[in-house]
N, C-alpha and C positions, 0 to 999 in steps of 0.2 A: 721385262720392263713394259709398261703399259704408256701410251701415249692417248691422249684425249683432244680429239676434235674438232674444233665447233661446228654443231647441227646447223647455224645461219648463213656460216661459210666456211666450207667443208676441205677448204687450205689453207684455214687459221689453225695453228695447232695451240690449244688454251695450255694446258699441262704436261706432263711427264712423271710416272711415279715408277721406281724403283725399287723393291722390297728390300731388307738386309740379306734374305737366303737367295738371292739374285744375284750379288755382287760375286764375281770369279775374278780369278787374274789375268784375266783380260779386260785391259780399259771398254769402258762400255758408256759412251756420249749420251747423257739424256737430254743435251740442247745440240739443236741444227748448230751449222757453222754461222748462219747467218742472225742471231739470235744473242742481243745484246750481252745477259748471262750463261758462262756458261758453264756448266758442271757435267762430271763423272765421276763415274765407281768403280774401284779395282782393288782387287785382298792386292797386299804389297807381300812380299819373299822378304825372309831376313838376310840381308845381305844384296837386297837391289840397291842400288844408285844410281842416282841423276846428275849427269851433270851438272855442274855450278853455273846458272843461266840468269839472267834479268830480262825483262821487254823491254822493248823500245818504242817509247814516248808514240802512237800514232792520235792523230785525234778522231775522236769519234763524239758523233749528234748523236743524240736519240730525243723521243718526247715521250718513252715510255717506262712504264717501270716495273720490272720483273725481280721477282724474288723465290729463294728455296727456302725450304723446312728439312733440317734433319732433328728427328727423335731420339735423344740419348735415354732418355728413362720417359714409363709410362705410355699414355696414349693419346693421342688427339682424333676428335673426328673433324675431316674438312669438308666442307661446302663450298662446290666451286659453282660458279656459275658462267653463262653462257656470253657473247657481245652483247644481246639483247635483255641479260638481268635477269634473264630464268634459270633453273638450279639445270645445271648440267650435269654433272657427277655429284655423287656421294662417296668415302672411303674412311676407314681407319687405319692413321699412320701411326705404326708402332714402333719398339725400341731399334733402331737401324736402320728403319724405312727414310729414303729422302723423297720430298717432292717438289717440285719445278715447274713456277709458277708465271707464262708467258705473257697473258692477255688474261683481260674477263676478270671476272668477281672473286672472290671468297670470303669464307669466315669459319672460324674454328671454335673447338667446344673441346675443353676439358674433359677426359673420361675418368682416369685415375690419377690418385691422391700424387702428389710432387713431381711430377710431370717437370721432365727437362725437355726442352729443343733450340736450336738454335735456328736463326733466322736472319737470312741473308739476303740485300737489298740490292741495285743499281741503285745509285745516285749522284749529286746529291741531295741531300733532305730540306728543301724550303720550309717546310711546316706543315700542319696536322690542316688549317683549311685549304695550302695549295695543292697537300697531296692526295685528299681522299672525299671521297662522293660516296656516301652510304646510299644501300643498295634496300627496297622497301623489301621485307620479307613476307 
């Protein structure tokens, strides 16, 4: 698993990427505990169980808004950027790869033809101009 940084301030962690040939059966946290979303990866056994559990109602603030990417089919290239709107990383997330996305910039670029991913948000969703500030390229 790979974690990314930011160069501006270097205890902001921007992202988290995790390949598919990463993932073991051992759960593996790609978000801090303190970090609004939070995902991990684990091969499951046939024949594991969870117990039958719900959460319980706590409230939480945020002003921010974090999302993942996993790749079911094809490729995407992502462009993340920095606090300050400069390209911080480069990557290609491929069929299995998830990535987890805290703070900072991005945008993505189709590589190949039917390209599946799914994409997962905090929120919720006010709208396209409360939520996003495009970044000059």
């Amino acid at each position: 698993m790979e974690k990314i940084y930011s160069k501006i301030n270097k205890n902001k962690l921007i992202l988290s990427v995790m390949r598919y040939d990463e993932i073991s059966e051992y759960r593996t946290d790609l978000s801090p505990d303190d970090e609004y979303l939070q995902i991990s990866g684990r091969k499951l056994e046939k024949g594991l169980k969870v117990k039958a559990h719900k959460h319980l109602p706590i409230e939480r603030k945020t002003d921010i808004t974090q999302e993942a990417w996993v790749v079911f089919e094809g490729c995407i290239k992502g462009t993340f950027y920095d606090l300050d709107d400069s390209i911080l990383y480069e990557t290609e997330i491929r069929k299995g790869d998830v990535i987890v996305l805290f703070r900072g910039g991005h945008s993505l670029e189709v590589l190949d033809k039917d390209t599946i991913f799914y994409e997962f948000k905090t929120g919720p969703y006010y709208g396209l101009n409360s939520d996003k500030e495009y970044i000059n390229e």
